[in-house]
Every structure is written in structure tokens, then in C-alpha cells.
C-alpha positions as CSV (number, residue, x, y, z in Angstrom):
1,X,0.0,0.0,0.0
2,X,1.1,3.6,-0.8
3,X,1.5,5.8,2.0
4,X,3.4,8.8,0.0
5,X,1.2,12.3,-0.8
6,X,1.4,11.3,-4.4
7,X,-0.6,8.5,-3.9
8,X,-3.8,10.9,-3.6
9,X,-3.0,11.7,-7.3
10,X,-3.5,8.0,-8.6
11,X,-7.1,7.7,-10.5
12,X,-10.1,6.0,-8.1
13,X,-10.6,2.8,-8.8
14,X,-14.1,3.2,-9.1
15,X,-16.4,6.0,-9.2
16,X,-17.8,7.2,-5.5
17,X,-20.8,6.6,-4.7
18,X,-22.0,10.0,-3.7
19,X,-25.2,11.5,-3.1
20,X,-26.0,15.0,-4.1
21,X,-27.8,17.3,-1.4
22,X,-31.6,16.9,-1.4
23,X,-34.4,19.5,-0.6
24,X,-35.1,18.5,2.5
25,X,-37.5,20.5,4.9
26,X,-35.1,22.0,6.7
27,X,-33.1,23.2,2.8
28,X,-36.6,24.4,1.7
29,X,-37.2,26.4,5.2
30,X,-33.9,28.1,4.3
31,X,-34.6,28.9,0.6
32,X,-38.2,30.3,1.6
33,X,-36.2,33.2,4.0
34,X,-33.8,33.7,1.9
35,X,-36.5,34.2,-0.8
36,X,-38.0,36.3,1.8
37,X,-35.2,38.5,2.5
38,X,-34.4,39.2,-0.6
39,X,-37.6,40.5,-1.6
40,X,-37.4,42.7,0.9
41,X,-34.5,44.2,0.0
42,X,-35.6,45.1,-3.3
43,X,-38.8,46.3,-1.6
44,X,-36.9,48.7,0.3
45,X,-35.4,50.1,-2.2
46,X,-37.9,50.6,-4.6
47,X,-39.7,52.8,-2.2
48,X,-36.7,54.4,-0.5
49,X,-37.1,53.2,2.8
50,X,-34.0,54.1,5.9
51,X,-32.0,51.3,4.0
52,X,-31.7,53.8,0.7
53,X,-30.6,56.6,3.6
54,X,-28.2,54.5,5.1
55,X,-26.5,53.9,1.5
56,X,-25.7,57.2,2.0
57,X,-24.4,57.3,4.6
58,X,-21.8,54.8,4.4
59,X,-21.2,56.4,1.4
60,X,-20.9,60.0,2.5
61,X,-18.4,58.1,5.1
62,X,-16.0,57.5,2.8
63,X,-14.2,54.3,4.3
64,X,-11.5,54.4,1.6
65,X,-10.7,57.5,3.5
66,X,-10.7,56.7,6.8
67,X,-8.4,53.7,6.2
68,X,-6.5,53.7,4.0
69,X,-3.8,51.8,5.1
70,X,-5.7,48.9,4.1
71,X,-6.5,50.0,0.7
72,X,-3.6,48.4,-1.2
73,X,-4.5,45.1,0.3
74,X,-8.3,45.2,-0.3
75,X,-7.6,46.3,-4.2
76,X,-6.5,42.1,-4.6
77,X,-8.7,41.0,-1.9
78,X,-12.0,41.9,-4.1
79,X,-10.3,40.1,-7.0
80,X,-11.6,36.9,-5.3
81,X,-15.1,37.7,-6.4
82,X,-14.5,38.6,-9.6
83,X,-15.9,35.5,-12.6
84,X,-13.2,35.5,-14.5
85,X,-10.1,34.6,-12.1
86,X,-12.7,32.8,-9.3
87,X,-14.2,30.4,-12.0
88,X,-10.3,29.1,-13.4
89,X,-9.2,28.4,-9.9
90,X,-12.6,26.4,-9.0
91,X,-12.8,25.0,-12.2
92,X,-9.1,23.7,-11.9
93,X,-9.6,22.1,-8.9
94,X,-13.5,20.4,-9.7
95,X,-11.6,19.2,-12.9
96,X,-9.2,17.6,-11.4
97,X,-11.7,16.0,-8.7
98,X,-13.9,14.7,-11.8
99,X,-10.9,12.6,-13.7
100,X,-9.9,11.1,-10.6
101,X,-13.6,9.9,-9.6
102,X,-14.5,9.2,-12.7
103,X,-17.4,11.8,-12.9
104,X,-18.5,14.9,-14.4
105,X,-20.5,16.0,-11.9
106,X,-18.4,18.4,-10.2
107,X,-17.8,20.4,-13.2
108,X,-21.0,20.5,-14.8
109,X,-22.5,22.0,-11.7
110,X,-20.3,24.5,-11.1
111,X,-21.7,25.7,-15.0
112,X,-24.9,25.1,-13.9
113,X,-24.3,27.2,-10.9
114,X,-22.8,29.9,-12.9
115,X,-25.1,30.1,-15.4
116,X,-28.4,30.4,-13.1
117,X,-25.8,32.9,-11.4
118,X,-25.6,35.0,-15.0
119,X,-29.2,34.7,-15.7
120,X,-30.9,35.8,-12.6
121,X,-28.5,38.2,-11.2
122,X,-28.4,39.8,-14.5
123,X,-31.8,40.2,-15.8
124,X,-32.2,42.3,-12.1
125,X,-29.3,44.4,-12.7
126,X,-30.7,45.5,-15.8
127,X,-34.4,45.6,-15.2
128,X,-33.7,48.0,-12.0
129,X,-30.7,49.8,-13.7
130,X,-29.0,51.3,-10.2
131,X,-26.4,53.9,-10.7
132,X,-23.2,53.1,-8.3
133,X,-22.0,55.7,-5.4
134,X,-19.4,57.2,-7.8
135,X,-22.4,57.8,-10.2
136,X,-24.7,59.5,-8.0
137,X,-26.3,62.6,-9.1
138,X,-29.1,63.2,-6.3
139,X,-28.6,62.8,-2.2
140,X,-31.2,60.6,-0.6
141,X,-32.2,59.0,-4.4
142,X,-32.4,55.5,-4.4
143,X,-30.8,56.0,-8.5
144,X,-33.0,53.4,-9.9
145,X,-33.9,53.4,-13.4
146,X,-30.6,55.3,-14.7
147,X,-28.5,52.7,-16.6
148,X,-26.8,51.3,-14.1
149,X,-25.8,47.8,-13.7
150,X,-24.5,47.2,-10.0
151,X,-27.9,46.1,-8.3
152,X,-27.0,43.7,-6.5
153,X,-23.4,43.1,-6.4
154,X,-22.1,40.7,-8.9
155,X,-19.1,40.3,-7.0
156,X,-20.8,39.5,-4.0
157,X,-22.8,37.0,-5.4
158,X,-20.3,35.4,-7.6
159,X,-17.8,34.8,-4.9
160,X,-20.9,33.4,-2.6
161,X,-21.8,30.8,-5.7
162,X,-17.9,30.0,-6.6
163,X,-16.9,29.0,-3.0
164,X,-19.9,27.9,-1.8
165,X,-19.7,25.6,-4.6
166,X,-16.7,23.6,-2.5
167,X,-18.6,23.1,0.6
168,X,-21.9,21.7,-1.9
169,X,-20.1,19.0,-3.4
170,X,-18.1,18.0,-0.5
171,X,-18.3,14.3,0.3
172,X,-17.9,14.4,3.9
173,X,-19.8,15.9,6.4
174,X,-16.9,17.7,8.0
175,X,-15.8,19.1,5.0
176,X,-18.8,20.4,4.2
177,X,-18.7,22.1,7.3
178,X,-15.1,23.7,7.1
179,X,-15.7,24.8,3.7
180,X,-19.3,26.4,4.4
181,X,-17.3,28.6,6.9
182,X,-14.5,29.4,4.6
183,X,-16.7,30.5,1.6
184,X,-19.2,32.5,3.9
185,X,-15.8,34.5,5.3
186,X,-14.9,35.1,1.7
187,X,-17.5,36.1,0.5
188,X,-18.7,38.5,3.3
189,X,-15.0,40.2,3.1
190,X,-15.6,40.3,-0.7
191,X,-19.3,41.8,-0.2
192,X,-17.3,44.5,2.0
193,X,-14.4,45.2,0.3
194,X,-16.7,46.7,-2.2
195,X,-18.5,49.1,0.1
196,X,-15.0,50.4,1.4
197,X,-13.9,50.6,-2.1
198,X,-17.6,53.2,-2.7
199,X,-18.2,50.4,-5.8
200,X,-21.4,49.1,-4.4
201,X,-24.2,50.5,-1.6
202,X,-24.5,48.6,1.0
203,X,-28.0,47.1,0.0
204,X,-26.2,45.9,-3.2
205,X,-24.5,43.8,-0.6
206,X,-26.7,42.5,0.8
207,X,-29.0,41.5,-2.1
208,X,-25.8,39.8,-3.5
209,X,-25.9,37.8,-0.9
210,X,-29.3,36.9,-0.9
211,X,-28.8,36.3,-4.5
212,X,-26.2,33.4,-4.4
213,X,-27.6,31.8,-1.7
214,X,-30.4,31.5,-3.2
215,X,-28.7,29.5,-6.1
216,X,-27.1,27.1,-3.6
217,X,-29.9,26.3,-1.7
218,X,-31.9,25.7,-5.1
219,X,-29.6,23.1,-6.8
220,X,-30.9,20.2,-5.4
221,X,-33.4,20.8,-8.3
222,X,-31.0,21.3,-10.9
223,X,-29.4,17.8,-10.2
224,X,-31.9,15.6,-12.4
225,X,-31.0,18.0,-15.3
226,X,-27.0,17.4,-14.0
227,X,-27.5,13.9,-13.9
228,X,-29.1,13.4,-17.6
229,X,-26.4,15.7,-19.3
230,X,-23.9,13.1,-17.5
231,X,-25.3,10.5,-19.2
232,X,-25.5,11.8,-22.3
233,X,-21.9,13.2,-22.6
234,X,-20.7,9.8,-21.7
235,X,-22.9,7.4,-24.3
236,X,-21.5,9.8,-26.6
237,X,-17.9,9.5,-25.8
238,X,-18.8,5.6,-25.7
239,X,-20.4,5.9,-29.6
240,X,-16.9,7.9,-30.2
241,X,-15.2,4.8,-29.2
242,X,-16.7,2.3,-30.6
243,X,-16.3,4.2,-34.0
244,X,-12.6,4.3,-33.4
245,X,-12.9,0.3,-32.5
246,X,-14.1,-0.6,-35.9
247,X,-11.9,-2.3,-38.7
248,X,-11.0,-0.3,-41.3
249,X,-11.3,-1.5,-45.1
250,X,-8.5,-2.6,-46.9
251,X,-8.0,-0.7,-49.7
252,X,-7.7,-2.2,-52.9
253,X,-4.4,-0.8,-54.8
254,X,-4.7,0.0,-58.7
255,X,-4.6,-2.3,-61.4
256,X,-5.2,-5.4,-59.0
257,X,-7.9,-8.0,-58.9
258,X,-11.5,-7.4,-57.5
259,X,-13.3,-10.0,-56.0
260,X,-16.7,-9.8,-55.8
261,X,-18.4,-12.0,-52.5
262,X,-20.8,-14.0,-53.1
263,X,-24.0,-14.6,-50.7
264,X,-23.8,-17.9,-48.6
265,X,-26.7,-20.4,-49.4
266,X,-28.6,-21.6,-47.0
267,X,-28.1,-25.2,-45.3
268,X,-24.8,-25.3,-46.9
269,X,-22.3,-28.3,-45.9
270,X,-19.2,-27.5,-43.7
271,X,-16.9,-26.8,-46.0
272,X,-19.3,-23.4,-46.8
273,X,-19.4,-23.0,-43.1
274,X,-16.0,-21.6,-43.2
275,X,-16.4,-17.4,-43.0
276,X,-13.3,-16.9,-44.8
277,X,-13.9,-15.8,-48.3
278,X,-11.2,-16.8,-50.7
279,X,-11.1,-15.5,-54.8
280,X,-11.4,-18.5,-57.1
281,X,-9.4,-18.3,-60.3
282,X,-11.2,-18.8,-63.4
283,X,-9.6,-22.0,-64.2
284,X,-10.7,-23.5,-60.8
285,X,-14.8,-23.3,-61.4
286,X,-14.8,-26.5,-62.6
287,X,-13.1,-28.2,-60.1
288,X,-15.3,-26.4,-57.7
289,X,-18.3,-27.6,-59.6
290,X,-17.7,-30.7,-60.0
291,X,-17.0,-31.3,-56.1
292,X,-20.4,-29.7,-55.6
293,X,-19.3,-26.5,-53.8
294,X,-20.6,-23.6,-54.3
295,X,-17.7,-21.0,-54.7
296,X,-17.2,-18.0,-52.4
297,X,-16.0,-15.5,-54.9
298,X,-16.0,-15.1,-59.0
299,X,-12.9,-13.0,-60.7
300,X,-14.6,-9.8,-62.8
301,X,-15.1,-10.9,-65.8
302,X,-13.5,-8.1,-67.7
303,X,-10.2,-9.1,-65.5
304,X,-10.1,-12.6,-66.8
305,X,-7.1,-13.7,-68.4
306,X,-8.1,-14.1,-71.9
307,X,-8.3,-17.6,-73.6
308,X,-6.7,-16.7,-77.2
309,X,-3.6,-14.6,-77.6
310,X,-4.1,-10.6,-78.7
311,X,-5.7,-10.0,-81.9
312,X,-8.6,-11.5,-84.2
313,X,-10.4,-14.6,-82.5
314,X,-11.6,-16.4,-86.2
315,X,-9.8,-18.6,-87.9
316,X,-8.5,-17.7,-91.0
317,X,-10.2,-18.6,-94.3
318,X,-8.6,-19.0,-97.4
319,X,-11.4,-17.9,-99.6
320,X,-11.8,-14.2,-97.3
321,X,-9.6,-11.5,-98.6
322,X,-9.0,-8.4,-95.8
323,X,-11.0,-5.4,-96.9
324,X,-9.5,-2.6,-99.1
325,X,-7.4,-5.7,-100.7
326,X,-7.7,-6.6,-104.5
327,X,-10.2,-9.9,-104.9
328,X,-7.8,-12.3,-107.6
329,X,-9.0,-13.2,-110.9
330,X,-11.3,-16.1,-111.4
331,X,-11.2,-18.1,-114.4
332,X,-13.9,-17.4,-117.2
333,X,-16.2,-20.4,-118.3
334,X,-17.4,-20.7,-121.9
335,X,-15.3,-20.1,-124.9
């Protein structure tokens, strides 16, 4: 047995037998507050309740000014929510996890995590269209409606959905623990960084949060759909395969003989019950004949080897002259 480290990087002998997270009552209690709470939030800011005034002032704060030692540090911190660099690192990792147990599962839900994440986050950034704090052009406006695209915080909510993705497909309970701690730390410094950095309000926080919870408590639901494109990508590779498997023609080079197989009779004796099919040459069809076997194969017959040698196949005849020739006189009867 391998005790070394590099023994965890040797392929699973078989794939794990592990069961995705179900919606259970205590799952569905969570989604329905979540649900809740985010509701709320874009409630309260549709009729600019005290959340829209305290927006401003956190804003009117400035924290990037009161700290700003920190600032340097928090300018690569808030590069773990970003999609781009979050989703390469995950991915990495999930890829990794899916050739050595033999599955696909990890990776195709983190891109069916990310693509509920582009679909519903995005269709409410545009729909409420909330200018950021560097943008704002009236105190005490909620700025709904103005082109803006920051409501709620795609940063927020991406890194909630990227790391919360680790802690989904753990295996083991304990894991799923430690990482459930670790990506709520992340992503609540991420949902922060952004307000110190005046890039986001702080209800554009919140409802990021809100919003990628919401994808990881709902994809227990999304796992039938998982499962069949699993399938599917795998009896294709298997069709790939078998393609590849099959026996290849042999081509037949110029000039040389065709054969042309011949159907095997039915009830035939066991010398027909060989499957190797063998050209016969034309001079051995009546030996074949005349033992009663039915031959396999038949030369073309425009590749036979002809009977006579090259040229005219009659016989010459004495009294034929070759056209264009003269015809030789012929005695004259009578006197």
C-alpha cells in the first residue's frame, strides 16, 4: 500500500458513490427566507425606505478615507469575487476532482451554478438599472432606473456561488462544514471590500448575498437535469469509441484483382461453413463444380485472363480477302 502524498494523485478505482444534497424540509425552510429577505431588500429600495438613507451614509463616510492603510491590500482581496479569475481556480480544482472519480458531476455544476448565477443576477441588474456611489447625481435617491448595472453586487454574489460551490459538493460531512465557513468568510470580506472601495451600496451587498444563496440552496433541483447531461456526454464518448474500434477497409491498390463475395446459401455443408472468403481463379470453377461447392467468390469478368492470344479470335479462311485488298481473278467459263 502507498502511504506517499502522491498516492492521492492516482485515479479511483471506481467512481464514488456519492449522493448530491436533497431538498429537505429543513433546505426548503432556508430557501423560503432567503426568498424572503431578498424580496425585501428590493422592496426597500424601490420605495426608498431608511436602508436607501443608510446607502448614503456609508457612502458620504467615505471608508477608503478613513483607512486607507488597508486599501492596497483590499484592491487584490476583491479580485476573489471577480468571474473571470474565481471560476479558473474552481474549475481547476472540480476538474481535477472529476478525472480522478470518474465523474462529471463536479464540473457540470459549477456551470450550472454559474449560469443560473448570469441569468438571474443579470436580468435584475438590468431591469432595476441602479447607478453606483461614484455615479450618484441626487442625495437621498435611491438611483434606480438610470442605466446602471450594480444592483445587487455581482461580486458579491459570484464569490458566494464560486466558493460555496466547494462546501456543496463536499463528500464528507466535515468538510462540508469547514468549507461552508471558509466561503461565507470570503464572501462576506468580498461583499465589503466593495463598500470600502464606494463600488457598491451597502443594500447591493446584501441583495448579492441573498442572490447566491439562493442558487445554492436551489440546486438540489437542478441535479436531475445534471445527472441526464452526465449521461448523455458519456454514451457519446462511448459511440466515439466504438467508432474508433471498428476495422478499417482494406484498400484495394490500382490495377489489382476485385473480387466480388458471393452470398452464402442456405443449409450449406461444412466446408461453406468456413467465413473466410477466398477468390477462385477462373480455371478452378470446374473443379469447384464438380465437387459440388458452391464457390465463395468469382474474378470480374473483364479481368479474366483471356483464352486466345491478342488480336482476331476467327480462324482464318482462305477464300476471305482483308478489306481494301484486291479480290484475284477467277477463271472465265465458256469459250
Amino acid at each position: 500500500m502507498r502511504t506517499d502524498i502522491f498516492a492521492r494523485l492516482d485515479r479511483e478505482p471506481e467512481p464514488p458513490k456519492i449522493e448530491p444534497p436533497r431538498m429537505s424540509r429543513h433546505r426548503i425552510a432556508l430557501f423560503g427566507g432567503t426568498l424572503a429577505f431578498y424580496l425585501a431588500i428590493v422592496i426597500a429600495v424601490l420605495i426608498g425606505s431608511w436602508l436607501v438613507t443608510l446607502d448614503w451614509k456609508v457612502m458620504l463616510f467615505r471608508p477608503y478615507q478613513q483607512w486607507p492603510g488597508i486599501h492596497a491590500f483590499l484592491d487584490y482581496y476583491v479580485v476573489l469575487g471577480q468571474r473571470g479569475p474565481t471560476a479558473v481556480m474552481v474549475a481547476c480544482w472540480l476538474g481535477w476532482r472529476s478525472w480522478r472519480q470518474h465523474t462529471l458531476r463536479p464540473l457540470l455544476t459549477l456551470g450550472a451554478s454559474l449560469l443560473l448565477l448570469n441569468l438571474t443576477v443579470g436580468a435584475v441588474k438590468l431591469g432595476l438599472g441602479r447607478l453606483g456611489p461614484h455615479y450618484a447625481t441626487q442625495i437621498g435617491s435611491a438611483e434606480l432606473f438610470a442605466g446602471g448595472d450594480i444592483f445587487p453586487s455581482g461580486h458579491t454574489a459570484n464569490a458566494v456561488v464560486t466558493w460555496g460551490i466547494l462546501a456543496y459538493l463536499a463528500t464528507t460531512p466535515r468538510a462540508r462544514r469547514y468549507l461552508s465557513a471558509i466561503s461565507a468568510v470570503v464572501s462576506l470580506g468580498v461583499g465589503l471590500t466593495t463598500v470600502y472601495l464606494g463600488t457598491h451600496w451597502l443594500s447591493d451587498v446584501l441583495l448579492g448575498w441573498a442572490a447566491g444563496l439562493l442558487i445554492l440552496l436551489g440546486l438540489p433541483w437542478v441535479e436531475p437535469l445534471i445527472t441526464r447531461a452526465e449521461d448523455w456526454i458519456f454514451a457519446v464518448r462511448e459511440q466515439w469509441r466504438a467508432r474508433g474500434r471498428a476495422v478499417p477497409s482494406v484498400p484495394v491498390a490500382a490495377g489489382g484483382p476485385r473480387t466480388v463475395l458471393v452470398p452464402q446459401r442456405a443449409g450449406a455443408d461444412a466446408a461453406d461453413e468456413d467465413p473466410a472468403l477466398e477468390p477462385v481463379a477462373a480455371g478452378s470453377r470446374t473443379a469447384a463444380a464438380a465437387a459440388g461447392a458452391r464457390p465463395r467468390a468469382h474474378t470480374v469478368r473483364s479481368e479474366r485472363t483471356p483464352i486466345t492470344p491478342a488480336g482476331s479470335r476467327r480462324p482464318p479462311h482462305a477464300d476471305r480477302t482483308p478489306r481494301g485488298g484486291t479480290s484475284p481473278a477467277r477463271p472465265v467459263s465458256g469459250g
